[in-house]
C-alpha positions as CSV (number, residue, x, y, z in Angstrom):
1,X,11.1,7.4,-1.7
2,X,7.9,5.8,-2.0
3,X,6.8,4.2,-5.3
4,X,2.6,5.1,-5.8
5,X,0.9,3.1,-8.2
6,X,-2.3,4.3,-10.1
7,X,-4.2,2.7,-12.5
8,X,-5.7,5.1,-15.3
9,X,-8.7,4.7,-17.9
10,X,-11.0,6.9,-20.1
11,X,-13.5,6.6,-17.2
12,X,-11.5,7.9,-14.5
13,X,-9.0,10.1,-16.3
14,X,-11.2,13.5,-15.1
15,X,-10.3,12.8,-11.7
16,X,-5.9,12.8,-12.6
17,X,-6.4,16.5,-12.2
18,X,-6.8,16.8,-8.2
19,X,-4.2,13.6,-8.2
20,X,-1.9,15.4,-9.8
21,X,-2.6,18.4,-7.5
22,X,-1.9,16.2,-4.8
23,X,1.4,14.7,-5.8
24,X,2.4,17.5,-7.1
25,X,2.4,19.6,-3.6
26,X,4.1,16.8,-1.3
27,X,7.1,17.3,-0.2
28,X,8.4,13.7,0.3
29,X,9.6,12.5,-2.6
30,X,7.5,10.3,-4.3
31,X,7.8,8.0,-7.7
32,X,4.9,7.4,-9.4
33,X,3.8,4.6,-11.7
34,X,0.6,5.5,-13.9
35,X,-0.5,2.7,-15.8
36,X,-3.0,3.5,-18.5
37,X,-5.0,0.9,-20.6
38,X,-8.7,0.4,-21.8
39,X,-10.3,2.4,-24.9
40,X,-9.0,5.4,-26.1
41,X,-5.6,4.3,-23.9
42,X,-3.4,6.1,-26.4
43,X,-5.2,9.4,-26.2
44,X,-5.8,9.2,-22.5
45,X,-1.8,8.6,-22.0
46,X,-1.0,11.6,-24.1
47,X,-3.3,13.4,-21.3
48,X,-1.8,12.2,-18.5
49,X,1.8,12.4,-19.8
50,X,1.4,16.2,-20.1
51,X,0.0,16.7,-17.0
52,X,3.3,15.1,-14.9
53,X,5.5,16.6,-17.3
54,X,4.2,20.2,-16.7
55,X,5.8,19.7,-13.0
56,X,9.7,19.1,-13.5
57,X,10.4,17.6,-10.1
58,X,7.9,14.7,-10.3
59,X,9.1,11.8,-10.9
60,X,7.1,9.6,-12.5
61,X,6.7,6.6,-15.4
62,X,3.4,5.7,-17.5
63,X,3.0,2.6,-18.9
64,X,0.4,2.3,-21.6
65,X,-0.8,-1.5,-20.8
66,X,-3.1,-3.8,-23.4
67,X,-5.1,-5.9,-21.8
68,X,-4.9,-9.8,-22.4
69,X,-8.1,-11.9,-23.1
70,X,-7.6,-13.3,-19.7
71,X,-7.6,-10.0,-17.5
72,X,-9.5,-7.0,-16.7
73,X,-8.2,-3.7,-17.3
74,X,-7.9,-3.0,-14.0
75,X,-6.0,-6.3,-13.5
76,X,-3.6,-5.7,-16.3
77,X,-3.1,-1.9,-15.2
78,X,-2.4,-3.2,-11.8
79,X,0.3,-6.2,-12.7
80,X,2.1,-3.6,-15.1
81,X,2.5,-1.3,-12.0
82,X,3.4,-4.4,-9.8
83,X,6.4,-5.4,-12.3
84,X,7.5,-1.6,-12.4
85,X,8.2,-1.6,-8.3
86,X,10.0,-5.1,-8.6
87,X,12.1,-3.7,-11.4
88,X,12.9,-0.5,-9.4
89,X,13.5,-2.5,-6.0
90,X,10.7,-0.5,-4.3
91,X,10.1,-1.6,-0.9
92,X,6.5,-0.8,-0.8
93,X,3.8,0.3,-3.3
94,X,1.3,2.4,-2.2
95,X,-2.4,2.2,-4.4
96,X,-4.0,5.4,-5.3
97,X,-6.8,5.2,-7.1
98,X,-7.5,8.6,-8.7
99,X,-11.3,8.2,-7.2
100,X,-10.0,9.1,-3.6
101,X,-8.7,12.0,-2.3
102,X,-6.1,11.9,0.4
103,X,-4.9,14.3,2.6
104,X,-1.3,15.3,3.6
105,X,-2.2,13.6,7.0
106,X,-3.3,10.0,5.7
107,X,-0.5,9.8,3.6
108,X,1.5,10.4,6.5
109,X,0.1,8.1,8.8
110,X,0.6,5.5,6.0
111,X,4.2,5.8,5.5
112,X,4.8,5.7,9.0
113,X,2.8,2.8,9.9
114,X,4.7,-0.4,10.0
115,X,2.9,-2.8,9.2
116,X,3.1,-4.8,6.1
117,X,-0.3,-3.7,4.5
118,X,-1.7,-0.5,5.9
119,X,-4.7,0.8,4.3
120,X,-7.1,4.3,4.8
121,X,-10.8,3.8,5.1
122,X,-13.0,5.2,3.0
123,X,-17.1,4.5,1.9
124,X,-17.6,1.9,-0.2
125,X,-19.2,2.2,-3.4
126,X,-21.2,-0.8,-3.7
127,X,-21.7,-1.4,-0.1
128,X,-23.2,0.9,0.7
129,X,-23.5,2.2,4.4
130,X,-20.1,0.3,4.8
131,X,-16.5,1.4,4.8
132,X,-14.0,-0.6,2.4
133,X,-13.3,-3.2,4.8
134,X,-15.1,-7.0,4.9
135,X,-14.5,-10.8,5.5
136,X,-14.5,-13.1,2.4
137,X,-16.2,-16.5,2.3
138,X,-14.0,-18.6,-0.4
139,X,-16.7,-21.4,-0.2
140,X,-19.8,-19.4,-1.0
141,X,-17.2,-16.5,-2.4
142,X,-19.8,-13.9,-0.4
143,X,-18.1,-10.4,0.9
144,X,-19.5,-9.7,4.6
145,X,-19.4,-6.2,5.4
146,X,-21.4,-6.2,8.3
147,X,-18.6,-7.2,11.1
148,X,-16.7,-4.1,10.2
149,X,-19.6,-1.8,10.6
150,X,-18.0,0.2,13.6
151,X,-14.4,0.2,12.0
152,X,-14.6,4.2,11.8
153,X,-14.3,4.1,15.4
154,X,-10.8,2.4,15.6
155,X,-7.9,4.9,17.2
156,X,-4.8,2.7,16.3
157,X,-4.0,0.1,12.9
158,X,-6.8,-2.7,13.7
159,X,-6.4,-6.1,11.8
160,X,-8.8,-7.0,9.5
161,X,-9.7,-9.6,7.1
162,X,-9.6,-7.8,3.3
163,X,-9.2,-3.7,2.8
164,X,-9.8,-2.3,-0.9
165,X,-7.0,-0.9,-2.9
166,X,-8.2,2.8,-2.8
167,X,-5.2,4.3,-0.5
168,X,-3.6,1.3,0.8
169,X,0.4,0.7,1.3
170,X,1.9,-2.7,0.6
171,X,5.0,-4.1,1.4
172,X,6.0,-5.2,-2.1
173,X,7.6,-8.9,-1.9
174,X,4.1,-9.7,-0.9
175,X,3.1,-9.4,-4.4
176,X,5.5,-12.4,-5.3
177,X,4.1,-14.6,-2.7
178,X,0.8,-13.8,-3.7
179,X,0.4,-13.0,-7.6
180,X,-2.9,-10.9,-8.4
181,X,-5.4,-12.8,-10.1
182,X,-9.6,-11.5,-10.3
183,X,-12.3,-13.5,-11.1
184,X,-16.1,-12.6,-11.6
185,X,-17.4,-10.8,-8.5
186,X,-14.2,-10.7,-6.3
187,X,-11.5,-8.2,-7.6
188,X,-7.5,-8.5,-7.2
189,X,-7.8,-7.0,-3.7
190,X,-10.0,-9.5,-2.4
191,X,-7.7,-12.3,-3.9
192,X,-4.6,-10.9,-2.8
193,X,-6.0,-10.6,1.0
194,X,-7.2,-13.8,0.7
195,X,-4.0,-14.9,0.0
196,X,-2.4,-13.4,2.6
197,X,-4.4,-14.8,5.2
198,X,-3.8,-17.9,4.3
199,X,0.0,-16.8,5.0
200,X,-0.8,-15.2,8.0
201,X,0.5,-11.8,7.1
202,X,-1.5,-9.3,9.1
203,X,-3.4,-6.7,6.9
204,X,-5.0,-3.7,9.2
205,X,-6.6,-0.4,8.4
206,X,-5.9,2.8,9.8
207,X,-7.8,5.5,11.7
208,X,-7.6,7.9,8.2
209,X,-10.0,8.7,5.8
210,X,-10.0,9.4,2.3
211,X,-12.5,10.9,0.0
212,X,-14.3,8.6,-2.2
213,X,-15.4,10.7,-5.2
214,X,-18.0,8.6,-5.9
215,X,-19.8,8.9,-2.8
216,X,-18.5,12.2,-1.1
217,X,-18.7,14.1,-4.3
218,X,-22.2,13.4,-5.2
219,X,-24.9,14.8,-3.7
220,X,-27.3,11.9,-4.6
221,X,-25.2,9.2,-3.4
222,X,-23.7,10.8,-0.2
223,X,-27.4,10.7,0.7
224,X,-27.9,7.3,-0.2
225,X,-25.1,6.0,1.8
226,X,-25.8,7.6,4.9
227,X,-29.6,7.1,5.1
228,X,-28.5,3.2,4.5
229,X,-25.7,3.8,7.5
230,X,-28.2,5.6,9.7
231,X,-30.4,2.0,9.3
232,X,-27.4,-0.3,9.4
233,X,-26.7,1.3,13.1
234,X,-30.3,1.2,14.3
235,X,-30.9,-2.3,13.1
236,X,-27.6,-3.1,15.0
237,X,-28.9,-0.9,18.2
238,X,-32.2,-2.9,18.1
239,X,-30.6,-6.3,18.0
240,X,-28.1,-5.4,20.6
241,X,-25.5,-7.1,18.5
242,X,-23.1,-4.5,18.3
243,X,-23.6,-3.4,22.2
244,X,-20.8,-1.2,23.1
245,X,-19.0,-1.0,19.8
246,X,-22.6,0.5,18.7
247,X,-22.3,3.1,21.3
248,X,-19.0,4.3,20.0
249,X,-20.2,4.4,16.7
250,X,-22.6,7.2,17.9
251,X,-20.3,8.7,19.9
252,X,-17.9,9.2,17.4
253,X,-18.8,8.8,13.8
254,X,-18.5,12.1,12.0
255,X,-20.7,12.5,9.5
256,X,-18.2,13.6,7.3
257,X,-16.9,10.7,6.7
């Protein structure tokens, strides 16, 4: 059984509906934790708590988290879901924000892969042109985006430096070793890889993709991201930088992801 951890707020509860969906249609058993917090958290767990129980076999818990003066919401929502796995003995925890939109094959691919953090790709939201993948600077604390820019071409797990939280499996002692922590600008997922590679556990992203509703699911945006991808690859043709990697990219990129 795998234990699936979801952070939920007023902002993102329209999207529990196709997560539900999801969850609800797998056939490998799954537990999942939903941690709800922010404004309106009470009303916003009632929500969600009649959603999973409308399907008996799900098993699931919600915790309704209040945020300290020191954390984010997301950050609290995230170390409630954390404590829940170590509680449970889970060996892994695998992130699913309600924003993307797996399919039956990524989730797959995940649980199979061995590795001890295994993440999906998907388009980044504030990147964008990019995938959710980057190198971290401490020093200058800058994300760089740009060595990853062919990363949709990989055909096996490929180790990279950080990979966002969106669909990602992690081993779950890891958490212990590494505590979550965010600070202004750099999330708990940059942190935590940081952390990691400072340990030299290996984090690598997988040849899946996953929806990002922000980006796949608007018109507007979907536009925006690709005319800046479209530009990213023909600066990188122009300087010759990417050489064959660039090639590949045109080769294979599907424009559907």
């Amino acid at each position: 059984m795998i234990a699936v951890g979801t952070p939920v707020h007023a902002g993102s509860v329209h999207g529990f509906d196709a997560y539900f969906r999801f969850w609800r249609d797998q056939p490998l058993p799954a537990r999942l934790i939903v941690a709800v917090n922010g404004s309106a958290r009470e009303e916003v767990a009632r929500q969600v708590e009649t959603k999973l129980l409308s399907c008996t076999h799900l098993r699931f818990e919600l915790l309704v988290v209040e945020t300290r003066s020191d954390e984010t919401d997301l950050l609290a929502a995230q170390r409630a879901i954390i404590a829940s796995a170590v509680r449970q003995d889970d060996r892994h925890l695998l992130w699913h924000e309600v924003s993307r939109r797996p399919t039956a094959a990524a989730l797959e691919y995940l649980i199979a892969c061995e590795h001890p953090v295994a993440g999906a790709l998907y388009k980044d939201t504030y990147q964008q042109g990019y995938y959710c993948v980057w190198e971290f600077d401490a020093v200058s604390g800058r994300h760089q985006h740009k060595p990853y820019l062919s990363i949709n071409t990989i055909r096996r797990p490929t180790r990279v430096d950080a990979i966002g939280f969106g669909f990602t499996k992690v081993r779950t002692d890891l958490f212990e070793a590494v505590p979550l922590r965010a600070t202004p600008g750099s999330a708990s997922d940059t942190h935590f890889c940081v952390g990691l590679r400072e340990r030299g556990v290996p984090i690598h992203a997988c040849p899946v993709f996953v929806k990002n509703v922000k980006i796949d699911d608007e018109p507007a945006a979907l536009r925006t991201w690709r005319r800046r991808r479209r530009l990213l690859l023909a600066n990188a043709s122009k300087s010759g930088r990417m050489g064959r990697a660039y090639e590949l990219v045109r080769e294979f990129w599907r424009p559907g992801y």
